[in-house]
C-alpha positions in Angstrom: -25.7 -8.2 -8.7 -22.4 -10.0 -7.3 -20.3 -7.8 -4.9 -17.2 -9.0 -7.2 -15.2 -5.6 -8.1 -15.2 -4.6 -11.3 -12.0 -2.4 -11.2 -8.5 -4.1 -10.4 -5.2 -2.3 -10.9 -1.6 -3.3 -10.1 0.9 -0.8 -8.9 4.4 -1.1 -8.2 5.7 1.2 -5.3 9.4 2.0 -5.0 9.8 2.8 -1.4 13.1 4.2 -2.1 12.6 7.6 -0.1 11.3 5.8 2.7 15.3 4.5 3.4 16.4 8.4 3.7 14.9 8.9 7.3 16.9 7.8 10.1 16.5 3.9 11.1 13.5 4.1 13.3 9.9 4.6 12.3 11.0 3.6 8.8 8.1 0.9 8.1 5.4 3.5 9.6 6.0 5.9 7.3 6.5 3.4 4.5 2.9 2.8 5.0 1.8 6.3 5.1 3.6 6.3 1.8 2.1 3.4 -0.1 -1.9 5.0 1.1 -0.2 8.3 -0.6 1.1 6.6 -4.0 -2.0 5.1 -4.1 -4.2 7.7 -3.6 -2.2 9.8 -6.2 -2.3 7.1 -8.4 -5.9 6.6 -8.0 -6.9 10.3 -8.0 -8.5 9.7 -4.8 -8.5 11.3 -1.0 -6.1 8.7 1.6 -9.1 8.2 3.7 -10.5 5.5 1.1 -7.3 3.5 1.0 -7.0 0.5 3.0 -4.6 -1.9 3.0 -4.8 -5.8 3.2 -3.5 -7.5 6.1 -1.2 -9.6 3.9 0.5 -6.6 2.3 1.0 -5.6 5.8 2.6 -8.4 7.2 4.8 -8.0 4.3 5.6 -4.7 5.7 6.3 -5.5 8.8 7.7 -8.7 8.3 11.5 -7.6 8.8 10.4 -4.6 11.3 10.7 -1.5 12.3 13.3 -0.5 10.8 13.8 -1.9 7.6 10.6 -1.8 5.0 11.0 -3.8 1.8 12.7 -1.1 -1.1 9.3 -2.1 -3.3 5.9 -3.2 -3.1 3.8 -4.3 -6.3 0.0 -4.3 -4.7 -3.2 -4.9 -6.5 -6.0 -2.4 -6.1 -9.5 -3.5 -5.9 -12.6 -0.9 -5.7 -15.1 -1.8 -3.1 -18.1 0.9 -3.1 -16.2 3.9 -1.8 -13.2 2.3 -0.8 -9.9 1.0 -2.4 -8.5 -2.4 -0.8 -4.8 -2.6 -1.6 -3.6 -6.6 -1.9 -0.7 -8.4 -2.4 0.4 -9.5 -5.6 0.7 -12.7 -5.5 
């Protein structure tokens, strides 16, 4: 058998909330939040979320302070675990 996944999803994540908090510790908790929409989404526990390291330089990419507003991130099921990727 090929270790290809056989379940892919795309979300889109409006991280609209996330700009309510004060200016620091925005993009931490933007990532909190995209493991939580996805786990929702999902119907899953946060634990088996990971995310991609190319959706999180895409996080990061402007800084602390300032997340992007949305994310649209591909899911892809690996045994127990759920990879979220960049769409792209």
């Amino acid at each position: 058998m090929s270790g290809s996944s056989s379940e892919e999803k795309i979300i889109s994540i409006n991280l609209r909330r996330i700009w309510d908090y004060s200016g620091y510790a925005r993009t931490p908790k933007a990532v909190r939040f995209i493991k939580e929409q996805a786990a929702r989404h999902l119907k899953t526990s946060i634990d088996n979320i990971k995310i991609d390291e190319s959706l999180n330089v895409l996080i990061w990419s402007r800084g602390l302070k300032k997340p992007p507003r949305m994310v649209k991130v591909k899911v892809e099921k690996e045994e127990d675990n759920y990879i979220l990727k960049l769409v792209g």
